[in-house]
C-alpha positions as CSV (number, residue, x, y, z in Angstrom):
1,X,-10.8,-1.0,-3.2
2,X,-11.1,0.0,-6.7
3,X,-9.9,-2.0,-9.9
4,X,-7.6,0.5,-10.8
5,X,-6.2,0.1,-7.0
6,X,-6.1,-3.4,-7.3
7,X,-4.5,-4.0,-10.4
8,X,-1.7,-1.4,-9.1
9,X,-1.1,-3.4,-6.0
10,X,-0.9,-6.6,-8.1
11,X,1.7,-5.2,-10.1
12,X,4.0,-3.3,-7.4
13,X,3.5,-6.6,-5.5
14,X,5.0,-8.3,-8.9
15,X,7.5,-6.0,-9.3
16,X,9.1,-6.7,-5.5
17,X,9.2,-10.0,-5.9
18,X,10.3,-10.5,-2.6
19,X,7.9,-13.7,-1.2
20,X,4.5,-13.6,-0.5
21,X,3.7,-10.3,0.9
22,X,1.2,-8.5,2.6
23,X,-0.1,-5.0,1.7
24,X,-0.7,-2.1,4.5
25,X,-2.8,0.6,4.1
26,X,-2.0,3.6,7.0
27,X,-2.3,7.2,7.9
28,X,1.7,8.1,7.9
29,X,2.3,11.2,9.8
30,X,5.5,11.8,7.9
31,X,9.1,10.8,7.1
32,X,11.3,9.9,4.3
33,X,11.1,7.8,1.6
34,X,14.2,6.1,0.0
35,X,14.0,4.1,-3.2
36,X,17.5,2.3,-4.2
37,X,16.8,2.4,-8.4
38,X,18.2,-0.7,-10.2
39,X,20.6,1.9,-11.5
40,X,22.5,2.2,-8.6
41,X,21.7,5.3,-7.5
42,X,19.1,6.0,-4.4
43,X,16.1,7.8,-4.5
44,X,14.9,10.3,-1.4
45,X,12.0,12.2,-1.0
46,X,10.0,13.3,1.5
47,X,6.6,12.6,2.6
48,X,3.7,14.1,3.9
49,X,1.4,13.5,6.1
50,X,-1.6,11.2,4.9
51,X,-2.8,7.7,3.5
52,X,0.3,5.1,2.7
53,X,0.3,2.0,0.6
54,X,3.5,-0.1,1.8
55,X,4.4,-3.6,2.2
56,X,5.6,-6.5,4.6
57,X,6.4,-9.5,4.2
58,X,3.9,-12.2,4.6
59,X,6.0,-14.3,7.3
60,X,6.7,-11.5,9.4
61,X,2.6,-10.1,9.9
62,X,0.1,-12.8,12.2
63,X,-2.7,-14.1,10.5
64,X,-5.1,-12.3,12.8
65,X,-3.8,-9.0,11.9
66,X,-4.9,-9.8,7.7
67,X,-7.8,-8.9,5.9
68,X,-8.5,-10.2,2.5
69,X,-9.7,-7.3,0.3
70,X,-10.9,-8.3,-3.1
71,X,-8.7,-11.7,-2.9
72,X,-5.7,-9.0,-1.9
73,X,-3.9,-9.8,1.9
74,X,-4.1,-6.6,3.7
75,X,-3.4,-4.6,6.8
76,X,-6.2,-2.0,7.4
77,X,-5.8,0.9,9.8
78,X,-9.0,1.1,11.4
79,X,-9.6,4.7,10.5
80,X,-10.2,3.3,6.5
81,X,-13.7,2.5,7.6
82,X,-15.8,3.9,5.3
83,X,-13.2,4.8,2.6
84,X,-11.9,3.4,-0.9
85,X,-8.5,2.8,-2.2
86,X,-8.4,4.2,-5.7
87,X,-5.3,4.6,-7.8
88,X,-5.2,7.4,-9.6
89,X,-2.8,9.8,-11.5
90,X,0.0,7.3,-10.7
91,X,-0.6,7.1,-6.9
92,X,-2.8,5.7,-4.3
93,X,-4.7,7.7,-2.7
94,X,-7.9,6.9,-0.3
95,X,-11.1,8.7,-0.6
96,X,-14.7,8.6,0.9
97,X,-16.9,6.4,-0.2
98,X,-19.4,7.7,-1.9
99,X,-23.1,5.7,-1.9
């Protein structure tokens, strides 16, 4: 995980404020994403397939299923072995990582 990444986590985790949680980083094969804006109004989009950064809460995820990444609590899908989280342009994305 970069600095960039893990200062963009911090904050999106700030901005929740919903209890401790727990970041996950995944392949998503697809779906929709909805976003209720303090506004009022809701948010839609769609998304692709590819890497997702999301969230749970931290009481609803077992301790065995947590890695701590750069003293950030995380769920890893197994196929980011070998890869970086970056943030970048305004969005996460995951990339190889380079030696």
């Amino acid at each position: 995980m970069t600095e960039n990444a893990k200062r963009a986590l911090v904050q999106a985790i700030s901005e929740i404020n919903d209890g401790p949680l727990v970041v996950s980083i995944a392949w998503v094969s697809g779906g929709i994403l909805r976003k209720t804006l303090s506004e009022g109004p809701e948010k839609t989009g769609a998304i692709s397939p590819g890497w997702g950064v999301g969230f749970y809460k931290r009481a609803n995820v077992t301790a065995a299923d947590i890695a701590d990444v750069g003293g950030i609590e995380c769920i890893l899908d197994e196929r980011l072995a070998g890869k970086v989280l970056d943030f970048a342009d305004g969005q996460f994305v995951v990339v190889d990582n380079a030696i």
